[in-house]
N, CA, C and O atoms as a MOPAC input file, in Angstrom:
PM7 MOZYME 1SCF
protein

 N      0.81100 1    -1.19700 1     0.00000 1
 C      0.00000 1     0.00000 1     0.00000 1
 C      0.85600 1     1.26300 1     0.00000 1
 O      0.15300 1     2.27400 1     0.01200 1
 N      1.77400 1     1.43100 1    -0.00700 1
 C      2.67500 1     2.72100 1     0.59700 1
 C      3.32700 1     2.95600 1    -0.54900 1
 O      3.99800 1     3.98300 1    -0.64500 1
 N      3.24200 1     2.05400 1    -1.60100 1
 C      3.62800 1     2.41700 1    -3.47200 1
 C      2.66200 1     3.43900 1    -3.61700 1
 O      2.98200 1     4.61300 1    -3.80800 1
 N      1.76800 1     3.13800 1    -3.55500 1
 C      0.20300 1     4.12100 1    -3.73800 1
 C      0.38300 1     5.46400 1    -3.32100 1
 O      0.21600 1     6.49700 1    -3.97000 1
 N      0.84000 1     5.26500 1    -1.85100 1
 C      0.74100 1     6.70100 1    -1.38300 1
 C      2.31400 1     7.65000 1    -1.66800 1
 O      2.61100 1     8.82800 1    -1.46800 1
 N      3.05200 1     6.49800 1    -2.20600 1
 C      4.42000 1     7.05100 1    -2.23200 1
 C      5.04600 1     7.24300 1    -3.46100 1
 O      6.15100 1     7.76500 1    -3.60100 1
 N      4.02400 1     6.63500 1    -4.73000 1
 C      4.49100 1     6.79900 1    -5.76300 1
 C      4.34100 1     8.25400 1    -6.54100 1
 O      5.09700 1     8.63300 1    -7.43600 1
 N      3.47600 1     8.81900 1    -6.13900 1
 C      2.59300 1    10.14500 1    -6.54100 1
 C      3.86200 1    10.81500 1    -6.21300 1
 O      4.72700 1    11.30700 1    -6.93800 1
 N      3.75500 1    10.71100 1    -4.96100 1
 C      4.94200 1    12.22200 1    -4.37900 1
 C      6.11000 1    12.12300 1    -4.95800 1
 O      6.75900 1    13.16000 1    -5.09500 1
 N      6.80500 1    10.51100 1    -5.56500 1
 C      7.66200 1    10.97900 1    -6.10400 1
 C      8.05600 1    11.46900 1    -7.60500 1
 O      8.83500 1    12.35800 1    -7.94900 1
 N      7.27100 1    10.60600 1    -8.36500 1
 C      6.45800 1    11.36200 1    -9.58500 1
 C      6.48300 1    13.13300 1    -9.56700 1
 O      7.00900 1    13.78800 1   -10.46700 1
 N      5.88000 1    13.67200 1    -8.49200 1
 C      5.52800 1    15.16900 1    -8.26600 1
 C      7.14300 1    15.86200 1    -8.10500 1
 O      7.75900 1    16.80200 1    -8.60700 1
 N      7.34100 1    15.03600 1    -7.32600 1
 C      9.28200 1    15.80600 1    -6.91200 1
 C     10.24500 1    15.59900 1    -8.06600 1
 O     11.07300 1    16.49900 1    -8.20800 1
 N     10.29900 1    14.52800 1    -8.96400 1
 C     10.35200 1    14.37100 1   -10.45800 1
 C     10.32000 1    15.37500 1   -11.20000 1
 O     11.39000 1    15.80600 1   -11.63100 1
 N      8.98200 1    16.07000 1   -11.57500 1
 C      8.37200 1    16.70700 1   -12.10400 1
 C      8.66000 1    17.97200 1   -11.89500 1
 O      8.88600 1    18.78200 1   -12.79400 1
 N      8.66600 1    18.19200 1   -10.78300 1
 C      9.24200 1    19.68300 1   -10.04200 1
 C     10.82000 1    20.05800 1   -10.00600 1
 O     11.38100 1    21.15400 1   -10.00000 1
 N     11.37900 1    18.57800 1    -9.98300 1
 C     12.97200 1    19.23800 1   -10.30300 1
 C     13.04500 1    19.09500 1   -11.63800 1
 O     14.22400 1    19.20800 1   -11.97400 1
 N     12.42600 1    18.92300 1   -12.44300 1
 C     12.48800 1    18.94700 1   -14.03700 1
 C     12.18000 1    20.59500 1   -14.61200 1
 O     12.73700 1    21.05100 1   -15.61100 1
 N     11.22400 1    21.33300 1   -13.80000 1
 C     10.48200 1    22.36700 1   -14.08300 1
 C     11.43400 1    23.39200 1   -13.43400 1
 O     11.92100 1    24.41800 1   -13.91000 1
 N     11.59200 1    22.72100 1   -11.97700 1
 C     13.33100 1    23.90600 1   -11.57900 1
 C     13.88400 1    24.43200 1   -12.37300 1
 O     14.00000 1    25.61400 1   -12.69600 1
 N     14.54200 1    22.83400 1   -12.99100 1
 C     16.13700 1    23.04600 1   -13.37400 1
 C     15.71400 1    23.55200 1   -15.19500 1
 O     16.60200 1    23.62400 1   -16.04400 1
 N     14.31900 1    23.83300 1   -15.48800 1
 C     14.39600 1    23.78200 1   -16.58300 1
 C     14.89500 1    22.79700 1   -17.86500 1
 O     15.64200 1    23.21500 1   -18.74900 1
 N     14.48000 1    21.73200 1   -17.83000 1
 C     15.06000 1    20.91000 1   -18.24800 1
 C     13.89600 1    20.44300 1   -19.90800 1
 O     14.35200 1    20.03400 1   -20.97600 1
 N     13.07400 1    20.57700 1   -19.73200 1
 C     12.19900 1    20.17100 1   -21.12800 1
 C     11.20100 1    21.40100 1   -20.82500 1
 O     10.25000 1    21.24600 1   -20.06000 1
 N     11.47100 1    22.66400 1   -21.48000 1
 C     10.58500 1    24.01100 1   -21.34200 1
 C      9.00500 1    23.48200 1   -22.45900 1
 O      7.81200 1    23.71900 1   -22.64700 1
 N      9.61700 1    23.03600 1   -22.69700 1
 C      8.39500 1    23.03000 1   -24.61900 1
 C      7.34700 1    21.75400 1   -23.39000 1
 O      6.13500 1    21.70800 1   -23.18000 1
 N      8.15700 1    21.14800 1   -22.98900 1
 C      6.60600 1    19.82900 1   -22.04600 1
 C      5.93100 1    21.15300 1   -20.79600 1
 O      4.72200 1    21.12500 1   -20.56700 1
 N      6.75700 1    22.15400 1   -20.13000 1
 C      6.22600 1    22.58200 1   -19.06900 1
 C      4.68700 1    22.29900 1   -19.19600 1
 O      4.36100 1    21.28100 1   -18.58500 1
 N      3.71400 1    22.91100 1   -19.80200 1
 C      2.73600 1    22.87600 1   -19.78500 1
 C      2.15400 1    21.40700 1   -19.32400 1
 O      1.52100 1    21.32600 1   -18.27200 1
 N      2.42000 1    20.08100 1   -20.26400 1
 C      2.16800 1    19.02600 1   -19.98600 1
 C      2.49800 1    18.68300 1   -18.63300 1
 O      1.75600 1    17.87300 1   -18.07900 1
 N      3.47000 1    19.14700 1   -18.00200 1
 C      4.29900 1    18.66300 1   -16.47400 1
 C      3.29200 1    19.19500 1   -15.68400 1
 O      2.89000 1    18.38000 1   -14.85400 1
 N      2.79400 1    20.17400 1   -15.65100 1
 C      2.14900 1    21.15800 1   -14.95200 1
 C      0.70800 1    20.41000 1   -14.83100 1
 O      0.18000 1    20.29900 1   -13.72500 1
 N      0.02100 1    19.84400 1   -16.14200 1
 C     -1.23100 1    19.18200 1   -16.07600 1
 C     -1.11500 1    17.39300 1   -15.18700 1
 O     -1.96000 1    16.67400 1   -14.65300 1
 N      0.50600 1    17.25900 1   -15.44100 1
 C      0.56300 1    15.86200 1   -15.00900 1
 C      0.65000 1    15.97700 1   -13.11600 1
 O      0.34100 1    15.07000 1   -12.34400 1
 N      1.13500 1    17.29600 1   -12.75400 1
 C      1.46100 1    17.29800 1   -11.35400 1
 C      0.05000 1    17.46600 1   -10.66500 1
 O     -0.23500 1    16.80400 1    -9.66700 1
 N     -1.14300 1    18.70800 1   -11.43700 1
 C     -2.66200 1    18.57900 1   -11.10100 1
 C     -3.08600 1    17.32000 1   -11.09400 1
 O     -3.78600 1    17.05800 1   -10.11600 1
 N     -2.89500 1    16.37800 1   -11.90300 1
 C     -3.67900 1    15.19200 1   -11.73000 1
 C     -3.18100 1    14.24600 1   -10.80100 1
 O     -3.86800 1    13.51000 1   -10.09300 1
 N     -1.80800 1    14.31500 1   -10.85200 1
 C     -1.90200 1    13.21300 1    -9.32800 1
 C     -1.75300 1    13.94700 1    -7.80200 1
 O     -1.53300 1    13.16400 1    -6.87700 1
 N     -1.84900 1    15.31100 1    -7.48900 1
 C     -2.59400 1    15.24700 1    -6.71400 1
 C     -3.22800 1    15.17000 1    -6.52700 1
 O     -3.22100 1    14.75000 1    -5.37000 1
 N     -4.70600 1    15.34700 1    -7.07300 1
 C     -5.94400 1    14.69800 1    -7.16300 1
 C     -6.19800 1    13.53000 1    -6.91800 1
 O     -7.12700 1    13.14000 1    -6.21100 1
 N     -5.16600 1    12.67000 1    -7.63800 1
 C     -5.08300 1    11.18700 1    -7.10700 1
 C     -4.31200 1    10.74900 1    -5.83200 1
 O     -4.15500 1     9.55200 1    -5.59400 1
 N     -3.89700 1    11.58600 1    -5.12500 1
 C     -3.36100 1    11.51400 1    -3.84100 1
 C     -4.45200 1    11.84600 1    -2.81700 1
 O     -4.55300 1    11.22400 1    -1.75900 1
 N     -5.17100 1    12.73700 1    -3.13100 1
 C     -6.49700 1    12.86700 1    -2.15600 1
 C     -7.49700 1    11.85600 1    -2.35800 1
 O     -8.04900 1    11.31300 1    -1.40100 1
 N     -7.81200 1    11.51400 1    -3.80000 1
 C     -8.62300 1    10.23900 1    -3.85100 1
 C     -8.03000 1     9.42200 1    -3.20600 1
 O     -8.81600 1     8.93900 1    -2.39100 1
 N     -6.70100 1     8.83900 1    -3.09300 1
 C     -6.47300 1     7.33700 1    -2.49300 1
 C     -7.10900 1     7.85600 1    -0.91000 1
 O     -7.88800 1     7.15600 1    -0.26400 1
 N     -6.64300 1     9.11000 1    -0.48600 1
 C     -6.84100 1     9.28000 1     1.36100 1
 C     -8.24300 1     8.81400 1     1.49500 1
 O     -8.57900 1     7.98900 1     2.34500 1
 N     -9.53600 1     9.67800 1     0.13400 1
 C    -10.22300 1     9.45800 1     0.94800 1
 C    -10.90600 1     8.24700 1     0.81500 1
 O    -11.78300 1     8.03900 1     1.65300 1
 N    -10.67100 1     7.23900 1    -0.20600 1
 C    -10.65500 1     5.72800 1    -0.47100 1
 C    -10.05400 1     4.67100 1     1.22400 1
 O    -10.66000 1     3.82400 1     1.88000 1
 N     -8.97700 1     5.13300 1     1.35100 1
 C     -8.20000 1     4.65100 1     2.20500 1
 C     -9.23100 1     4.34100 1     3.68400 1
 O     -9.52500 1     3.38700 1     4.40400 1
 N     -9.56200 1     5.99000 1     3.55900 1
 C    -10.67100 1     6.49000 1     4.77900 1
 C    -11.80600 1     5.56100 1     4.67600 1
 O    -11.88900 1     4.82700 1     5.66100 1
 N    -12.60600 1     5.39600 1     3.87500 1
 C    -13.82300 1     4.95900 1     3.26200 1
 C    -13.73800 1     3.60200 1     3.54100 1
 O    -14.52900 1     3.04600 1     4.30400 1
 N    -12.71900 1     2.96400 1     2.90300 1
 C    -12.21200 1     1.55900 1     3.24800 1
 C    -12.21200 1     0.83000 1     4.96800 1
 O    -12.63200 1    -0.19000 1     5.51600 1
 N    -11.48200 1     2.04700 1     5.33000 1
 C    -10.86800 1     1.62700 1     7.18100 1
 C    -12.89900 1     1.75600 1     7.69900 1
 O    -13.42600 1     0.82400 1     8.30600 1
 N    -13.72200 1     3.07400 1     7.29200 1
 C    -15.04900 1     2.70900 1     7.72400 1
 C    -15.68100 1     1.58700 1     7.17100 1
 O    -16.47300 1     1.13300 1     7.99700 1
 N    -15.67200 1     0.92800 1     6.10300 1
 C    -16.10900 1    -0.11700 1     5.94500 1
 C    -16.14700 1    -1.34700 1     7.27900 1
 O    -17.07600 1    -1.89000 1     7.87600 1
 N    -14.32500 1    -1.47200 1     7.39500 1
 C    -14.06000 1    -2.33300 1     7.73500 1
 C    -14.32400 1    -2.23100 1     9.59100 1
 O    -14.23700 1    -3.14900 1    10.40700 1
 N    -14.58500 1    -1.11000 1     9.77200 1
 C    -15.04000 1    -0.72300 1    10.88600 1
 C    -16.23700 1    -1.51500 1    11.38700 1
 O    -16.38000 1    -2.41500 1    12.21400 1
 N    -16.86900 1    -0.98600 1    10.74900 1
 C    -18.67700 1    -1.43600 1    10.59200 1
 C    -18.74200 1    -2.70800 1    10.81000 1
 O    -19.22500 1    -3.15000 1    11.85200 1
 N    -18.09400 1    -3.74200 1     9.51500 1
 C    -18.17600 1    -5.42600 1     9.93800 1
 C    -17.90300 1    -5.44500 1    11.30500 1
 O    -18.72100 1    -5.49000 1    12.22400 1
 N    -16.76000 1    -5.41100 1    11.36200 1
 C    -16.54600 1    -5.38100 1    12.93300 1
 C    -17.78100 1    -5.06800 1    13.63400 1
 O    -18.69600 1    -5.89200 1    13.61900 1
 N    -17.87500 1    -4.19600 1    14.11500 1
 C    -19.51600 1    -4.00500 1    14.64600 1
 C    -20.14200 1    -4.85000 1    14.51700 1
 O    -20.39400 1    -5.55000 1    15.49900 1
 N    -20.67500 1    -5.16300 1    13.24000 1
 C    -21.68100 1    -5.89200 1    12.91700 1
 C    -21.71900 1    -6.86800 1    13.86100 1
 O    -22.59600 1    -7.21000 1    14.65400 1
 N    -20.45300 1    -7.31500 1    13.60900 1
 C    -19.81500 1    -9.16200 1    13.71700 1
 C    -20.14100 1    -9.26100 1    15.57800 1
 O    -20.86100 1   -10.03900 1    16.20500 1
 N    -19.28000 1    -8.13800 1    16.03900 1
 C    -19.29200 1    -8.29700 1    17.51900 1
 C    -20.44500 1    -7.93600 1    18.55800 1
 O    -20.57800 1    -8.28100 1    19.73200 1
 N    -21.36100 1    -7.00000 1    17.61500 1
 C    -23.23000 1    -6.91100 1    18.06500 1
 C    -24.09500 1    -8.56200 1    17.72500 1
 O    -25.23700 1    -9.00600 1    17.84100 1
 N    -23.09000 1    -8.93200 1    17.37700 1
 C    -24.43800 1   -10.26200 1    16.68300 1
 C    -25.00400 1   -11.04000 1    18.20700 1
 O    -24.20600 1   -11.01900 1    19.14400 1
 N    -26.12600 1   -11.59000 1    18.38600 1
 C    -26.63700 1   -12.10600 1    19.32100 1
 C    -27.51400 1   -13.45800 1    18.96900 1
 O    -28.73000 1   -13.43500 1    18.77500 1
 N    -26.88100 1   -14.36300 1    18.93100 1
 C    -27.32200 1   -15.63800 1    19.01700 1
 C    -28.92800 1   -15.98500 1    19.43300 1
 O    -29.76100 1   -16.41600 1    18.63600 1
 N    -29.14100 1   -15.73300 1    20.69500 1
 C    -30.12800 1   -15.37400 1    21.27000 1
 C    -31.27000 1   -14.87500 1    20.76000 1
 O    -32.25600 1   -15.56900 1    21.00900 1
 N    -31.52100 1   -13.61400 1    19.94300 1
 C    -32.34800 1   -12.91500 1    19.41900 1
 C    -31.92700 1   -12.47000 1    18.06100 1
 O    -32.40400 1   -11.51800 1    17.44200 1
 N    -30.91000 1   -13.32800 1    17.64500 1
 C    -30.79100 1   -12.70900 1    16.41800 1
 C    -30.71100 1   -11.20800 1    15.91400 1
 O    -31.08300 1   -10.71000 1    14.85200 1
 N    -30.13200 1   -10.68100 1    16.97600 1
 C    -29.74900 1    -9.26500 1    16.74400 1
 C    -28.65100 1    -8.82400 1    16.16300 1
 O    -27.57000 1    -9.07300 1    16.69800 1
 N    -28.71200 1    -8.02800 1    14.86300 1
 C    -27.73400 1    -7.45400 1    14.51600 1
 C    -27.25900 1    -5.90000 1    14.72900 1
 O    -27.94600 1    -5.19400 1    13.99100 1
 N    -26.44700 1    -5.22800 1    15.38100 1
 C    -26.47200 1    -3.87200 1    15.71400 1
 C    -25.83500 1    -3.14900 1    14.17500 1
 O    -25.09000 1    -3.88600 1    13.52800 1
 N    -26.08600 1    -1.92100 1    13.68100 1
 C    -25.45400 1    -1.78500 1    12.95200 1
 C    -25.37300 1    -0.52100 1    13.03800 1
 O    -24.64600 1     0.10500 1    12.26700 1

């Protein structure tokens, strides 16, 4: 999992010492659209990540409300 969150940033720091040092002026533009999009995809994974950990929250719950007895599920 930490490719995911670690591949972006370095991609971005890539990108940014390319745009420093001036190194391909004629792509800037393209570099510039490629660095917008994966941060975007750096906030999607967080809030995926987030979304995920509540999922897995919940079963839990589920699992440890269950009642034999009455067939209760808490949710």
């Amino acid at each position: 999992m930490d490719q995911f969150r670690e591949g972006p940033q370095a991609v971005i720091s890539f990108l940014n010492y390319l745009h420093n040092h001036k190194v391909c002026p004629e792509y800037e533009e393209d570099m510039q659209t490629a660095c917008k999009s994966l941060t975007k995809q750096k906030k999607n994974y967080q809030i995926a990540k987030r979304s995920h950990r509540m999922r897995q929250e919940n079963s839990t719950r589920r699992i440890l409300c269950y009642s034999e007895e009455n067939y209760m599920v808490c949710l």
